[in-house]
N, C-alpha and C positions, 0 to 999 in steps of 0.2 A: 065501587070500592066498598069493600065492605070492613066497618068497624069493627068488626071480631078479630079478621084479619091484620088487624094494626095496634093490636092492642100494647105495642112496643114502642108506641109515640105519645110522647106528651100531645101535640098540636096535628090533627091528623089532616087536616085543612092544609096547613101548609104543605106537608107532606104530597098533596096532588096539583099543589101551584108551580106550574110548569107548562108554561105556553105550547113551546115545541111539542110536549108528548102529548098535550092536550089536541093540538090540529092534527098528527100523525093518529090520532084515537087511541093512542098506546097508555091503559092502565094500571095502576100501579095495585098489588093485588095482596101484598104480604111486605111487610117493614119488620123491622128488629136490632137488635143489637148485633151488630155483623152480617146480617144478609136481605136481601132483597128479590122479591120479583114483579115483574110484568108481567104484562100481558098484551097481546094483540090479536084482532080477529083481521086477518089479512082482508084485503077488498082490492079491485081493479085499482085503484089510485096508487097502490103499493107497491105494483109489479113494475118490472121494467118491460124492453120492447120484446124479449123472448115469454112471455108472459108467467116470470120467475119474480120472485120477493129482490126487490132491488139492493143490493150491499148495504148503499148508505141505511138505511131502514134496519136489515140488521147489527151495525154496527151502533146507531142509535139505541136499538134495544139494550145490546152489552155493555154500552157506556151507563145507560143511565141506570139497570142493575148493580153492577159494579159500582157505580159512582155512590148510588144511594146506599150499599152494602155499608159503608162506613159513617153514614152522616148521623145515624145511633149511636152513641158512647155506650151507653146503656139501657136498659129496658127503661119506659117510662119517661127519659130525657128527652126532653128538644130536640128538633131537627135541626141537625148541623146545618154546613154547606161546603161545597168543597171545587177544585176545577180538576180536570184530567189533566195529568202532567204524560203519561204515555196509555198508549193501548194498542193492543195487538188482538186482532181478529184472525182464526184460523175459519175460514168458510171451508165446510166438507160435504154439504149436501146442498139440494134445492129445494123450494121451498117455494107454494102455491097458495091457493087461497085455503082461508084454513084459522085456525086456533095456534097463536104461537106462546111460549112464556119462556123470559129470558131468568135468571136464576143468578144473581151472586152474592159471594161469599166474600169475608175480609180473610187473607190471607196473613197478614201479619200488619200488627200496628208501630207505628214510631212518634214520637213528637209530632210532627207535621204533616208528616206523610204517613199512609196507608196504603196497602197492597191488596189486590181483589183480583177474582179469579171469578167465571162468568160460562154458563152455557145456555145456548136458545134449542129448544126442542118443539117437535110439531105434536098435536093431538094424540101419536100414537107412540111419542114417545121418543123416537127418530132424532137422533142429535145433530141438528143444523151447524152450527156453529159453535166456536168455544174463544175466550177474549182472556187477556191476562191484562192488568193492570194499574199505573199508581195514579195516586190522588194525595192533591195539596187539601188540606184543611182550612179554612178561611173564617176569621170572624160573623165577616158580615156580607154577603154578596159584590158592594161596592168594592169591596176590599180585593174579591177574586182578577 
């Protein structure tokens, strides 16, 4: 992860504390005020039995795009924290070993909830997937 790349986080440490993404290898590549991305370098553990990028893996990706899309208020602030209240994955392609980055955006803010919108693309550019979705805001993780 690179600190150039985050320079929209107060705490950028926290920003990569995430177990799940951490054991999946999925890195976090880009932070900001409303948007987010990953990354992942696909590997054999990833695929499923057709030797394709397994769903849950891409849905992992677009949640936690998404999900980070909003935990910025603004440039410089704290990482928020938040849970997925829905998400909708459209899968339109397959997807191999390889370079993936998942990419989201806040679509609209409210009080508590926040709206994001998300898409996974391969190396070449190739749109895998696209996710829509809300998220509750939460103080403090125990809270979520």
């Amino acid at each position: 992860m690179s600190a150039a790349l985050l320079d929209g986080v107060a705490d950028v440490a926290a920003a990569a504390d995430n177990p799940l993404l951490q054991h999946l290898a999925i890195r976090l590549v880009d932070i900001a005020a409303g948007r987010a991305s990953f990354e992942l370098d696909v590997q054999p553990r990833h695929l499923n039995r057709q030797r394709k990028l397994q769903g849950g893996v891409v849905a992992t990706l677009l949640d936690a795009a998404c999900g980070y899309a909003g935990l910025v208020a603004a440039d410089g602030d704290a990482l928020g924290h938040a849970v997925t209240v829905t998400l909708n994955i459209n899968y339109l392609a397959s997807a191999g070993v390889g370079r993936l980055r998942a990419t989201g955006r806040v679509t609209r803010r409210g009080r508590s909830l926040y709206f994001a919108s998300g898409e996974l693309v391969d190396s070449s550019g190739q749109l895998i997937a696209t996710a829509q979705g809300a998220f509750k805001r939460s103080a403090h993780p125990t809270e979520a």
